[in-house]
Z-matrix of the N, CA and C atoms (Angstrom, degrees):
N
C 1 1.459
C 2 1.525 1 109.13
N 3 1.204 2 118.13 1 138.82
C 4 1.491 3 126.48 2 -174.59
C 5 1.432 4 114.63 3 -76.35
N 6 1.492 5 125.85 4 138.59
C 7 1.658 6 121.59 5 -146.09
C 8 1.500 7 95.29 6 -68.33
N 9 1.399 8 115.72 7 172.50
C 10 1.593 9 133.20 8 -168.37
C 11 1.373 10 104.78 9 36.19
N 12 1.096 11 145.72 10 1.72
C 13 1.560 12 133.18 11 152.10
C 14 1.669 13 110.96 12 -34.44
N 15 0.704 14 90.77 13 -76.10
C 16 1.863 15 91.28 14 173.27
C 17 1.528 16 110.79 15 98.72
N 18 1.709 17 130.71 16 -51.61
C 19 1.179 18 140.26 17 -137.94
C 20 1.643 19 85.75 18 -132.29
N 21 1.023 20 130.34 19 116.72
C 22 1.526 21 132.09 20 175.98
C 23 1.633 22 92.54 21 -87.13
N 24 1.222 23 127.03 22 -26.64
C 25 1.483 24 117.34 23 162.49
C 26 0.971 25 130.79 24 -70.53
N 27 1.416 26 129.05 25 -52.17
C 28 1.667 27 126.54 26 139.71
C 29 1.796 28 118.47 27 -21.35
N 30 1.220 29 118.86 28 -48.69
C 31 1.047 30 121.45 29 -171.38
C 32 1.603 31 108.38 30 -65.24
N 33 1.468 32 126.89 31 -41.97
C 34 1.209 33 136.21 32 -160.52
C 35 1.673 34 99.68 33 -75.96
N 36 1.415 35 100.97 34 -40.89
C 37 1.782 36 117.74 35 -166.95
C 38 1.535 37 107.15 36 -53.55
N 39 1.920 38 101.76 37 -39.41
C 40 1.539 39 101.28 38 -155.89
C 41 1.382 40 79.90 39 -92.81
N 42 1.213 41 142.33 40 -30.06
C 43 1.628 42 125.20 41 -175.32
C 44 1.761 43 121.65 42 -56.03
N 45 1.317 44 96.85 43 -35.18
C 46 1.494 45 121.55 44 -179.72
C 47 1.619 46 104.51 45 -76.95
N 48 0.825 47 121.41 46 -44.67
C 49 1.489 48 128.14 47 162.32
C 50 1.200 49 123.55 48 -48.37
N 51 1.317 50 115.00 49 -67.50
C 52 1.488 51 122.95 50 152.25
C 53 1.670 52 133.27 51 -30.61
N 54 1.485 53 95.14 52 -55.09
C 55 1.820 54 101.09 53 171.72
C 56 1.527 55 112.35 54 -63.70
N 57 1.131 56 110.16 55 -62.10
C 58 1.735 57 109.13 56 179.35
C 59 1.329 58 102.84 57 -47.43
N 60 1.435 59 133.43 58 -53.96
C 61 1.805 60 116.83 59 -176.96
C 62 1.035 61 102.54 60 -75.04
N 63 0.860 62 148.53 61 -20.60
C 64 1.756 63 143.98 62 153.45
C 65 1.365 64 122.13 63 -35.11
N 66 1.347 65 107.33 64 -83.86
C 67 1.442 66 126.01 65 153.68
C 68 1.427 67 117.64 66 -38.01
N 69 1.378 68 138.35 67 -20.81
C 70 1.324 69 142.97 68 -158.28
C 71 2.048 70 119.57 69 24.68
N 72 1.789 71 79.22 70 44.61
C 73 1.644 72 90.70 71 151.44
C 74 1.522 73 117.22 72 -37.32
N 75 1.362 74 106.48 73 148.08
C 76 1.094 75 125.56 74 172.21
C 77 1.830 76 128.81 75 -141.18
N 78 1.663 77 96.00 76 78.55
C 79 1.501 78 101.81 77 173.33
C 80 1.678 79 90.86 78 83.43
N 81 1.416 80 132.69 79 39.05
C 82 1.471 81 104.19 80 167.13
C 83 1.357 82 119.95 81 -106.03
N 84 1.320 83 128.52 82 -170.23
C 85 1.029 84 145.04 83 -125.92
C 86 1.483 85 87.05 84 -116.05
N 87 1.485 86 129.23 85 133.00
C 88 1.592 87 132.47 86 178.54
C 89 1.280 88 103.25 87 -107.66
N 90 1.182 89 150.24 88 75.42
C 91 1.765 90 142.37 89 161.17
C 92 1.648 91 117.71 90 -40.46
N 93 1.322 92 144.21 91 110.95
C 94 1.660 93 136.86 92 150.96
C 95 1.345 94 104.35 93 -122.93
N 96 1.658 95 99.09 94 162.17
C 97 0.860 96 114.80 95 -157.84
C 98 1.536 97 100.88 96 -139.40
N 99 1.476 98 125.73 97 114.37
C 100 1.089 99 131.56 98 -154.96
C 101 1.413 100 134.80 99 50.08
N 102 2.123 101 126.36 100 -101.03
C 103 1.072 102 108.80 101 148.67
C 104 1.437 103 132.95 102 -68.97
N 105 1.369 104 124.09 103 12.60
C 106 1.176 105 143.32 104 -169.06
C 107 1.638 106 104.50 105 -90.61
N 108 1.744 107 100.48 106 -39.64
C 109 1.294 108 118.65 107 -163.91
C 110 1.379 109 97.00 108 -70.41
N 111 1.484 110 118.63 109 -56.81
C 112 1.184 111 108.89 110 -177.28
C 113 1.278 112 154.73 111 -76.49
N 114 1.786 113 97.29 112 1.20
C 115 1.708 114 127.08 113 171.44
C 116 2.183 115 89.41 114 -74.88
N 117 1.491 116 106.71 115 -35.49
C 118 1.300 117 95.98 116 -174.02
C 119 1.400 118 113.71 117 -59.71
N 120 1.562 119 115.24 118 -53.17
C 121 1.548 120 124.49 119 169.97
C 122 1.230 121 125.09 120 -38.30
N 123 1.694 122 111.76 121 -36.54
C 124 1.506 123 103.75 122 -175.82
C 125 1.772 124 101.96 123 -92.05
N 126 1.340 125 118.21 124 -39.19
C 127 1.681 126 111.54 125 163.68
C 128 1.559 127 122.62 126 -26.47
N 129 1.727 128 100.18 127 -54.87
C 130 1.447 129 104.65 128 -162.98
C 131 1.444 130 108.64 129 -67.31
N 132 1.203 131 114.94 130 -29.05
C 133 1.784 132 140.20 131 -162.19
C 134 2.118 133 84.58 132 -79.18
N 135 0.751 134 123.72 133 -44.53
C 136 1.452 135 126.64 134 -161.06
C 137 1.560 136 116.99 135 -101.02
N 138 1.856 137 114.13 136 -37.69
C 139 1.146 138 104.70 137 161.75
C 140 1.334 139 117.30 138 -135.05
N 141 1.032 140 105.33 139 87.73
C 142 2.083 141 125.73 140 -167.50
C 143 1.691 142 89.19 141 -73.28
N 144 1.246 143 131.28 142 -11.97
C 145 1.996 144 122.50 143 177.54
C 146 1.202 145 76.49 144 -95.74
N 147 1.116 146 170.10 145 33.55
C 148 1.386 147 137.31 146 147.02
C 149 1.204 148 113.07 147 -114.68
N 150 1.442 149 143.88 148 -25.62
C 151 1.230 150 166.09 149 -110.29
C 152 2.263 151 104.34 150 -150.73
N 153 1.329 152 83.05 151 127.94
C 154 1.564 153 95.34 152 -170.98
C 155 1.677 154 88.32 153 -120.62
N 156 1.520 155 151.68 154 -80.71
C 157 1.275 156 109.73 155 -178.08
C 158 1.566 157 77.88 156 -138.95
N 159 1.557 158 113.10 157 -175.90
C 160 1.372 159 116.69 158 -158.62
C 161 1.579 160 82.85 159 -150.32
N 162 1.452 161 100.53 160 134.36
C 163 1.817 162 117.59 161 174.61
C 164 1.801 163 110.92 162 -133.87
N 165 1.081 164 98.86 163 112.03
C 166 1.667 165 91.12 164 171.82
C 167 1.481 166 111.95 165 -126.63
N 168 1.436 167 124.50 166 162.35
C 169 1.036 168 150.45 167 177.64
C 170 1.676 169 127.10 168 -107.88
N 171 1.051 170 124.88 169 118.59
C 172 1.411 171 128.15 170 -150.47
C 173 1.667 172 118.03 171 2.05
N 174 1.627 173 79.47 172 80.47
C 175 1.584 174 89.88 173 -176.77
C 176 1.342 175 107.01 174 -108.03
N 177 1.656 176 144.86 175 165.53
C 178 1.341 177 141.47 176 -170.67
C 179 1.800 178 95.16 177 -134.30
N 180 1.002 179 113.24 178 152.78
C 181 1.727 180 129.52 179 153.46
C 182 2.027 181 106.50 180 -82.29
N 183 1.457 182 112.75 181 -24.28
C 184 1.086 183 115.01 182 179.96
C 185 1.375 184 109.25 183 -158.12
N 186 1.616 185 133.05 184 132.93
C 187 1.252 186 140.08 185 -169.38
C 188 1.426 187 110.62 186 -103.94
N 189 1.315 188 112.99 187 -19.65
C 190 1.535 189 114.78 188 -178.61
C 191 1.533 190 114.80 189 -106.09
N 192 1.468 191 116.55 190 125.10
C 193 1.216 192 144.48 191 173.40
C 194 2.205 193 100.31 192 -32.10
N 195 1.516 194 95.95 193 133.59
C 196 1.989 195 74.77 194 179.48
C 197 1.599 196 93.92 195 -152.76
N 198 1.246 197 127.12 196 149.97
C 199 1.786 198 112.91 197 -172.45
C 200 1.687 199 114.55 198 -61.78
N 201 1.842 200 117.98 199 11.22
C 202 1.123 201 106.02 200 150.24
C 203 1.731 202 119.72 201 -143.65
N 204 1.497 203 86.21 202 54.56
C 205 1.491 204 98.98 203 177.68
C 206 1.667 205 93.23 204 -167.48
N 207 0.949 206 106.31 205 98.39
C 208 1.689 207 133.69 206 -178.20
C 209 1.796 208 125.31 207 -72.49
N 210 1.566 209 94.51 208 -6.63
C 211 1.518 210 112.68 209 -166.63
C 212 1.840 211 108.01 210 -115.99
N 213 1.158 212 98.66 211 159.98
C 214 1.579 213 99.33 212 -170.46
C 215 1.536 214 122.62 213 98.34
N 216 1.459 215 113.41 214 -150.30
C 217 1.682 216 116.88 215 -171.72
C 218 1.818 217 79.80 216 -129.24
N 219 1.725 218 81.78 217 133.34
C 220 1.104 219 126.24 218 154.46
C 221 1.941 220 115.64 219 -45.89
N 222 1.216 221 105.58 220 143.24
C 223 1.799 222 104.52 221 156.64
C 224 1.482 223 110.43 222 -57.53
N 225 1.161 224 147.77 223 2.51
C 226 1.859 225 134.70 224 165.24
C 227 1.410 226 90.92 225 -105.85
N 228 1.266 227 124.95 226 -49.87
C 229 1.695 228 115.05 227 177.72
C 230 1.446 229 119.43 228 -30.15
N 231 1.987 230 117.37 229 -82.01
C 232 0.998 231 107.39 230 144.00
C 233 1.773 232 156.21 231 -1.92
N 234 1.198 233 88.54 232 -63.40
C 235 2.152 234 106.61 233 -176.99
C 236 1.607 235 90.71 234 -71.68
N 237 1.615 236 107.43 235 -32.96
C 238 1.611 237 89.74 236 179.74
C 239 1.424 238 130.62 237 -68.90
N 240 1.237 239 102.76 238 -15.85
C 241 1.931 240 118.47 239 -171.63
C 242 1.374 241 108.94 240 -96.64
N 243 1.759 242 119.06 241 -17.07
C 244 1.134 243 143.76 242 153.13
C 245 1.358 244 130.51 243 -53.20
N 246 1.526 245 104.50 244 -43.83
C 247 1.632 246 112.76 245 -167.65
C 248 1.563 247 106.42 246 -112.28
N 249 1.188 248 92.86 247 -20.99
C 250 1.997 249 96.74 248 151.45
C 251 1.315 250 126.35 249 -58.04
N 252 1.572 251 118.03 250 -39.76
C 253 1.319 252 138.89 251 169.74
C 254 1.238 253 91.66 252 -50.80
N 255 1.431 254 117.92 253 -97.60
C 256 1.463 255 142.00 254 -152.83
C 257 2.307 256 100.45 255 -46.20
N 258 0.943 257 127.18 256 -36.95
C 259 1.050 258 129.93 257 177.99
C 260 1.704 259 101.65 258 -76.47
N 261 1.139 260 110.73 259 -84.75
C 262 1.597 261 106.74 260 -166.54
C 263 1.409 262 117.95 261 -104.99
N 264 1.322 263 121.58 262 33.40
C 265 1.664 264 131.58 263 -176.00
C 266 1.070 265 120.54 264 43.75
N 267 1.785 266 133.73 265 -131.19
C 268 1.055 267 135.30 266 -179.14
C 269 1.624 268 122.60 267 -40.33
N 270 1.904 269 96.76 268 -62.16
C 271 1.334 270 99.02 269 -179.20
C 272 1.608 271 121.33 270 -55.73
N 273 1.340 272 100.54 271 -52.33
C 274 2.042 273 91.36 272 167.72
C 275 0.879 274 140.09 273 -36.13
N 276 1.750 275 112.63 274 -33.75
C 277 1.071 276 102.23 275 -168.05
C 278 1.765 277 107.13 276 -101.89
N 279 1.355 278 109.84 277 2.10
C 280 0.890 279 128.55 278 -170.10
C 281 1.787 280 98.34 279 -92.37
N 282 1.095 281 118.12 280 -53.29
C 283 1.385 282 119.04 281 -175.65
C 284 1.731 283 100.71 282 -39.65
N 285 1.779 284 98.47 283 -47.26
C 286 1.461 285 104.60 284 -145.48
C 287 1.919 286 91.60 285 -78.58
N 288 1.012 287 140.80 286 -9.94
C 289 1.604 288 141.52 287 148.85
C 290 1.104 289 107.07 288 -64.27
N 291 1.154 290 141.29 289 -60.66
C 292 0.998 291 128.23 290 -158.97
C 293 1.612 292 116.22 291 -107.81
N 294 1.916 293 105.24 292 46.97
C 295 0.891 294 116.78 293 174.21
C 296 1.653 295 125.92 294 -61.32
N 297 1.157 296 137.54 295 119.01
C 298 1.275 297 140.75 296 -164.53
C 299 1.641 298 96.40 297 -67.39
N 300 1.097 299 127.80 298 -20.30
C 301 1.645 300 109.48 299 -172.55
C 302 1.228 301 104.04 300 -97.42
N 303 1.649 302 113.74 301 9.98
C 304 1.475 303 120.26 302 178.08
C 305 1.600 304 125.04 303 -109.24
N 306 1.355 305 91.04 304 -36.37
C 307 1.391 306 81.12 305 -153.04
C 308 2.325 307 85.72 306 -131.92
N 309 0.893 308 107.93 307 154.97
C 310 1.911 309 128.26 308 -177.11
C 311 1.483 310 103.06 309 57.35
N 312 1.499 311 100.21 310 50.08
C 313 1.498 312 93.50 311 161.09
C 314 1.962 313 114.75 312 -99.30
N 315 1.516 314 105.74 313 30.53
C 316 1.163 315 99.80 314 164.79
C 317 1.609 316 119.66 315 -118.73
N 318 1.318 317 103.61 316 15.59
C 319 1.446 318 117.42 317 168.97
C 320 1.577 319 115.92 318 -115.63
N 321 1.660 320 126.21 319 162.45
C 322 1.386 321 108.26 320 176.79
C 323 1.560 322 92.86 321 -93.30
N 324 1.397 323 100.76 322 -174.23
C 325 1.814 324 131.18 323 -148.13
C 326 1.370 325 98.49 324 -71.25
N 327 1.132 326 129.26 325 -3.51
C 328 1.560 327 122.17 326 -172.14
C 329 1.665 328 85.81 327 -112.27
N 330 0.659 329 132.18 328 -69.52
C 331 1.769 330 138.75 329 -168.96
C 332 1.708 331 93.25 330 -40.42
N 333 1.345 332 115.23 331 -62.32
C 334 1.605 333 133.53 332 -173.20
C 335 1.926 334 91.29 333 -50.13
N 336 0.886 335 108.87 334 -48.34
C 337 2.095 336 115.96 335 -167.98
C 338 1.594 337 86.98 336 -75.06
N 339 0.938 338 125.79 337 -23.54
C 340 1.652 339 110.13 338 -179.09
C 341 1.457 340 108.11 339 -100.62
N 342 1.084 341 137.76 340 -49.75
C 343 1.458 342 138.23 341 159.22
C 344 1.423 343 113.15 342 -34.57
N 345 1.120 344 119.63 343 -71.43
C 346 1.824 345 128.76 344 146.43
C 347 1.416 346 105.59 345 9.09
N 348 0.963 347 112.32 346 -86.48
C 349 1.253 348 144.19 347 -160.04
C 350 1.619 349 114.03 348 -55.05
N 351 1.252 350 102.27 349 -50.42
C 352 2.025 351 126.45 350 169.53
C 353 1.269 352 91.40 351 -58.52
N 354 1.420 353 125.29 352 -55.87
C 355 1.294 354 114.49 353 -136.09
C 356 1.857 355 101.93 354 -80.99
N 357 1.091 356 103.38 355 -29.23
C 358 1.662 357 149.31 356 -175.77
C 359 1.373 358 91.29 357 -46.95
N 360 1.340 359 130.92 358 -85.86
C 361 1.387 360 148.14 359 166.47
C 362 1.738 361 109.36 360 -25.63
N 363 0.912 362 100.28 361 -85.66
C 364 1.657 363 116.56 362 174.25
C 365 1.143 364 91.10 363 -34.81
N 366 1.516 365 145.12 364 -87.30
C 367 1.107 366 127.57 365 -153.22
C 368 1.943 367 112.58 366 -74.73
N 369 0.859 368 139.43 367 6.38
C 370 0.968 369 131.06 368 -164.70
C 371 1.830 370 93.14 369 -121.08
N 372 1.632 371 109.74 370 -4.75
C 373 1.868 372 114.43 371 172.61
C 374 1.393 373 83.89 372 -95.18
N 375 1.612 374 139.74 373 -32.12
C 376 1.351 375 108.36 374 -160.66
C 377 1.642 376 114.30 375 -89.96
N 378 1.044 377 99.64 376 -14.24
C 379 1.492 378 113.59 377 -176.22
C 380 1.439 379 124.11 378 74.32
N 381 1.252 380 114.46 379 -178.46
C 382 1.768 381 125.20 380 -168.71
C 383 1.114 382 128.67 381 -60.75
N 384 1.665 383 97.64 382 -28.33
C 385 1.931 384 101.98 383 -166.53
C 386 2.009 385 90.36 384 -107.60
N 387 1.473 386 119.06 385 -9.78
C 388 1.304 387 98.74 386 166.45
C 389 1.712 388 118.23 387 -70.77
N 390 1.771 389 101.23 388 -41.64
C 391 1.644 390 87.68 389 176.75
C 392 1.203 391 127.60 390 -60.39
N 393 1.600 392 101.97 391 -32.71
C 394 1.449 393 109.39 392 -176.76
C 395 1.814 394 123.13 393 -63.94
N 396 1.449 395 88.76 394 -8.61
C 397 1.922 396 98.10 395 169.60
C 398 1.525 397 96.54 396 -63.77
N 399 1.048 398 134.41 397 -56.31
C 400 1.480 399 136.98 398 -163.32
C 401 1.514 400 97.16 399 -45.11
N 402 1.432 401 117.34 400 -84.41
C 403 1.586 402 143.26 401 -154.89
C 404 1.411 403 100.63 402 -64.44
N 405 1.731 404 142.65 403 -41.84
C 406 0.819 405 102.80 404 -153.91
C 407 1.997 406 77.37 405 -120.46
N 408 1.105 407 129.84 406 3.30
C 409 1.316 408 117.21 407 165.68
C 410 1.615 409 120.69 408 -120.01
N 411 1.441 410 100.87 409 -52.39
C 412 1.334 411 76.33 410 169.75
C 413 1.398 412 153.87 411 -84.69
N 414 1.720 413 93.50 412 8.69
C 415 1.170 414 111.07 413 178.62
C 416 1.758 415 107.38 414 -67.11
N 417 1.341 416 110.14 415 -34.05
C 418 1.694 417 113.09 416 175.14
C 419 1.285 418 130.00 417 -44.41
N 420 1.285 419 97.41 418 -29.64
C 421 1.536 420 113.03 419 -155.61
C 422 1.992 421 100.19 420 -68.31
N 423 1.709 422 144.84 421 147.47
C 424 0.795 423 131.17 422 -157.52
C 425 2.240 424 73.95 423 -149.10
N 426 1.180 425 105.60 424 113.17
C 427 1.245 426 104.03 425 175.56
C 428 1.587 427 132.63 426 -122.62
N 429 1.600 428 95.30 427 21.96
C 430 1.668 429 98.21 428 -169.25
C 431 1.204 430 122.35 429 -73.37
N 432 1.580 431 118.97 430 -7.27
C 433 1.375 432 118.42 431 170.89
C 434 1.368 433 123.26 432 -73.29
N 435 1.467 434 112.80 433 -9.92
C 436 1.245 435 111.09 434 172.20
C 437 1.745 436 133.25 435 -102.53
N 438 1.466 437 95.10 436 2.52
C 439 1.344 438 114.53 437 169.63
C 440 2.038 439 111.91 438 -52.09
N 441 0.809 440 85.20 439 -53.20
C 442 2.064 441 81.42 440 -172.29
C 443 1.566 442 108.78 441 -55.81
N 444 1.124 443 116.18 442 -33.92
C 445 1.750 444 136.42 443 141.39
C 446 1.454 445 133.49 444 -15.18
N 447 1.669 446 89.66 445 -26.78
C 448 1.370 447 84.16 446 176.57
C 449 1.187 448 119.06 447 -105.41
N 450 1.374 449 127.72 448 137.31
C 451 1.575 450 133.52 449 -161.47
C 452 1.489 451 106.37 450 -90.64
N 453 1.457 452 121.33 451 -35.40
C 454 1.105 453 130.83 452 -140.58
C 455 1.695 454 101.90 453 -81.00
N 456 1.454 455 117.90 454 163.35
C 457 1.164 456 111.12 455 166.94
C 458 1.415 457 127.34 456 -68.34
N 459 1.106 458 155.34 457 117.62
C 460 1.478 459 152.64 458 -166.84
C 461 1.405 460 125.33 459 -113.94
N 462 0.983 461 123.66 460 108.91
C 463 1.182 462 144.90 461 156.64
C 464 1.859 463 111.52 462 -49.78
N 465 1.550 464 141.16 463 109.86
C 466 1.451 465 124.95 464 -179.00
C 467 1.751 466 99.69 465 -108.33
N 468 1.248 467 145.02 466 107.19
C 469 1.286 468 135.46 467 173.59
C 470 1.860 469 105.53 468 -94.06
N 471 1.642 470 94.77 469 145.32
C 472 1.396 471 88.84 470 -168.09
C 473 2.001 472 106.73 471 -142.22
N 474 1.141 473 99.23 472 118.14
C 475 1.817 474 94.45 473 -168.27
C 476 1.768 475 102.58 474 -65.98
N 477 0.963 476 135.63 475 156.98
C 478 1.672 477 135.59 476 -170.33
C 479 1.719 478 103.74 477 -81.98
N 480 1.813 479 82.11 478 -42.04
C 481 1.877 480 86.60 479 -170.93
C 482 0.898 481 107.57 480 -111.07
N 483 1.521 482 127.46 481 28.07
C 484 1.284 483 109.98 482 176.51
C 485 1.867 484 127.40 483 -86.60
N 486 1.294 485 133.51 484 113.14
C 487 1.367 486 128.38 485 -168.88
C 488 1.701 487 122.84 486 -61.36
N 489 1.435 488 98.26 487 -6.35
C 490 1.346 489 102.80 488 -158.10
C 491 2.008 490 106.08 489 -83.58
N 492 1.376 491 83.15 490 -29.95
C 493 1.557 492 86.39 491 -168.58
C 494 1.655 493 74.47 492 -151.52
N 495 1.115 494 96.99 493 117.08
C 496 1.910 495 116.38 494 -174.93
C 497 2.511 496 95.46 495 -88.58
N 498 1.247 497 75.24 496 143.93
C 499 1.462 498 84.37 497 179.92
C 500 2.095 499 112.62 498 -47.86
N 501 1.111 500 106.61 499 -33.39
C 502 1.691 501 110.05 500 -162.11
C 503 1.510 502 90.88 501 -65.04
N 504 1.787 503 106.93 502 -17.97
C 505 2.177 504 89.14 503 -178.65
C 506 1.386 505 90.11 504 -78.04
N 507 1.396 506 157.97 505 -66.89
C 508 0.977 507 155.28 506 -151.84
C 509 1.384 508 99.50 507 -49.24
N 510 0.982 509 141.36 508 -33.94
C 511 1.730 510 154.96 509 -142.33
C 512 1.450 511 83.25 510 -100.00
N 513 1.110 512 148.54 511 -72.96
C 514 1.209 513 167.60 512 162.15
C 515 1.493 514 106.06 513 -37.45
N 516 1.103 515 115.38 514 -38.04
C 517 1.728 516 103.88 515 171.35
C 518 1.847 517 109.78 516 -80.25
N 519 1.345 518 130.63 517 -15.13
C 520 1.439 519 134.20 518 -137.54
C 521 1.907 520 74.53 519 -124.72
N 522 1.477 521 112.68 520 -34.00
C 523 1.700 522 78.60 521 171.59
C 524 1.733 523 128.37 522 -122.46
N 525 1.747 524 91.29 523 27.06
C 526 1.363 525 97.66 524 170.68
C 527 1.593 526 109.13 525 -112.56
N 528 1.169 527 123.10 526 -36.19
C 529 1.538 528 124.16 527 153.74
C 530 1.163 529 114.23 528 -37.81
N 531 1.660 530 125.41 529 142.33
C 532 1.598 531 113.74 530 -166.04
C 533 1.542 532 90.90 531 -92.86
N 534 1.522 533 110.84 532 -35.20
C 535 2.058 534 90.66 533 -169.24
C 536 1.335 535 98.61 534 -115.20
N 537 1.234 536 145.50 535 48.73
C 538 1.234 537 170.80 536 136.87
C 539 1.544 538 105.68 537 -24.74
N 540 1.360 539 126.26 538 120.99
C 541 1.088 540 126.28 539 150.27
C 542 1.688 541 132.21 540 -125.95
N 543 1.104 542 121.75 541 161.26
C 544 1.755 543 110.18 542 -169.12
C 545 1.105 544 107.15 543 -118.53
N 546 1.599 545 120.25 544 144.10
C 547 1.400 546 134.28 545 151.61
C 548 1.269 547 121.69 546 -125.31
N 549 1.297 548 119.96 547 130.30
C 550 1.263 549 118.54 548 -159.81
C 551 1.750 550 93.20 549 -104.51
N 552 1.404 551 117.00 550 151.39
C 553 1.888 552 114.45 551 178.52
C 554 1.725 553 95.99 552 -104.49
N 555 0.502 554 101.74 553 77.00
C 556 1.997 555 110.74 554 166.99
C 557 1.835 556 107.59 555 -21.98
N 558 1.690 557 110.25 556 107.21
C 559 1.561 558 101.11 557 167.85
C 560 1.917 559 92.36 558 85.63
N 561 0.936 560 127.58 559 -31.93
C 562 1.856 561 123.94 560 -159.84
C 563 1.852 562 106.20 561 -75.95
N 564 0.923 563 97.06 562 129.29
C 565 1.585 564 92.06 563 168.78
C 566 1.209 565 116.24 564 -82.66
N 567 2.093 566 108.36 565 -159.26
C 568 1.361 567 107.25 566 -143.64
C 569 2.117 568 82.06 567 -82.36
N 570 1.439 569 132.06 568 -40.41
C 571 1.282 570 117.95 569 -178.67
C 572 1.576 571 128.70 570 -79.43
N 573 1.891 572 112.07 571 48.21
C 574 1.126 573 125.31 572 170.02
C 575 1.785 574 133.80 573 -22.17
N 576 1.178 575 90.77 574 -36.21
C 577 1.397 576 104.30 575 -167.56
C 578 1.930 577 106.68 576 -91.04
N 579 1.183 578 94.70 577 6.26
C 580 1.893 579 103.25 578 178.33
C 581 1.739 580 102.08 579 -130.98
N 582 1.494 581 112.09 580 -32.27
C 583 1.777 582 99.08 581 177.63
C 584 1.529 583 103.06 582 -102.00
N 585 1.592 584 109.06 583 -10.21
C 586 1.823 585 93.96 584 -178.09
C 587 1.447 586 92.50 585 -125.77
N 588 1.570 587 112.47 586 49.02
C 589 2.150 588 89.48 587 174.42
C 590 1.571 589 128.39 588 -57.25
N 591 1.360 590 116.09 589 -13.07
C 592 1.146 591 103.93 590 177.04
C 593 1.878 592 127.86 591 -105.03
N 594 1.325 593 86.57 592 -3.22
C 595 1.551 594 94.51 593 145.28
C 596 1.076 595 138.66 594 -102.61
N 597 1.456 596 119.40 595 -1.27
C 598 1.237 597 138.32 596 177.93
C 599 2.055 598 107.99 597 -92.26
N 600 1.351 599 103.82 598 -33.18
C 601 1.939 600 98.25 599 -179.64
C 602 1.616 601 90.38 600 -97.59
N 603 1.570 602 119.22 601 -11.45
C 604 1.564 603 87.20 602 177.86
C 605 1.989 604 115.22 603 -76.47
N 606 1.604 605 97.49 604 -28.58
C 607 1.249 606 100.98 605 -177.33
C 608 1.911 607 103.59 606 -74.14
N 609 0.929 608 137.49 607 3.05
C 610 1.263 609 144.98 608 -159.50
C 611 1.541 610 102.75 609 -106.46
N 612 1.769 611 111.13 610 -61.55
C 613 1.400 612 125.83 611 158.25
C 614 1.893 613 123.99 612 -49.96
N 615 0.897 614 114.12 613 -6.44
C 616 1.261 615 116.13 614 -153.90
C 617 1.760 616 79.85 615 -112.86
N 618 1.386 617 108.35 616 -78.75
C 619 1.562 618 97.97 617 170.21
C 620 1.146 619 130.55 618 -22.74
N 621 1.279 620 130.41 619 -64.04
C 622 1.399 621 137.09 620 -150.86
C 623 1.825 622 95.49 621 -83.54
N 624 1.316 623 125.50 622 -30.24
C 625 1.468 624 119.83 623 171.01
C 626 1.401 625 98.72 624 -110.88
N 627 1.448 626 125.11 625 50.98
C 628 1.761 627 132.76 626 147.56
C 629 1.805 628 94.65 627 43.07
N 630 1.496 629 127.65 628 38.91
C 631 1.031 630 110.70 629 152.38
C 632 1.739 631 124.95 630 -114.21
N 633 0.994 632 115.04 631 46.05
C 634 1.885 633 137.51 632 178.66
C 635 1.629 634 104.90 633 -27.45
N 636 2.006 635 107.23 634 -54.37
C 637 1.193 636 85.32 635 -170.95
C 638 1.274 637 122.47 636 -108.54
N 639 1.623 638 126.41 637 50.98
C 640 1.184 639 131.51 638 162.15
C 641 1.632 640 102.87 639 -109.93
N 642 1.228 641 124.28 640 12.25
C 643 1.766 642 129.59 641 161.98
C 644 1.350 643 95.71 642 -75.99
């Protein structure tokens, strides 16, 4: 992250901002996906002229557990994805994501060893201090005041089993967003969009040409 940036969410918002007036987008469609989801939430909340409808996938306004927000990772959750870093770098912290008792338990063991593997790569090209944007910054970030903010049409996708971002935030995004709507992925974990892609672009496709209820 580039010095005095401060907010790796700020940082993502104004980049995204930037590309669409660049590009001279017009009204499109922003997809994230987890912390992805929630750089989308605070974009849409901040630049509703740039933004045509916004869909995310176990995305949070806040990732850390707080005595009035009951959902997310705990302070040991966290320190754990932290002290994995700090001990064995990339791979630690990488092992500890792509913990098997966590995460593709909606695929069997060969599908899970190949996903593994993608995910494995990717994180080991982005390196230590990109994951560590998540855990030790953007996990801070607490953004629910800006939810009613958002103008845009919304799409909320939500995995059933996923631990990472438990369904009740999605529940919580679908009735504090004013045009908010929910789909829940039945059985799908928290990386939907790699063990369920084809329920995941049909609900994606269906949105973006306003056809929801033929999914």
């Amino acid at each position: 992250m580039p010095p005095g940036t401060g907010s790796v969410t700020a940082l993502y918002t104004a980049d995204l901002a930037a590309l669409i007036t660049h590009l001279r987008l017009e009204n499109p469609t922003v997809v994230g996906f987890a912390s992805a989801g929630h750089v989308g939430l605070r974009f849409a909340a901040q630049h509703p002229e740039l933004l045509g409808k916004l869909a995310v996938l176990n995305g949070s306004p806040k990732f850390r557990r707080g005595h009035d927000w009951p959902h997310g990772f705990g302070d040991d959750g966290i320190a754990h994805f932290i002290d994995a870093a700090r001990d064995r770098g990339i791979e630690g912290i990488t092992d500890a994501v792509l913990d098997p008792g966590l995460v593709f338990a909606d695929v069997d063991t060969a599908r899970a060893t190949e996903l593994g593997s993608w995910f494995r790569e990717m994180s080991y090209n982005a390196g230590v201090a990109t994951l560590l944007g998540f855990f030790d910054n953007i996990s801070l970030d607490d953004d629910r005041h800006l939810l009613p903010a958002i103008t845009a049409p919304t799409l909320v996708m939500s995995s059933t089993i996923g631990q990472e971002v438990p369904s009740s935030v999605s529940l919580h995004l679908r009735r504090t967003i004013p045009h908010a709507r929910l789909a829940e992925l039945p059985g799908a974990d928290h990386f939907a969009f790699a063990t369920r892609p084809d329920l995941v672009n049909a609900l994606l496709h269906a949105f973006v040409f306003e056809r929801l209820g033929e999914v």
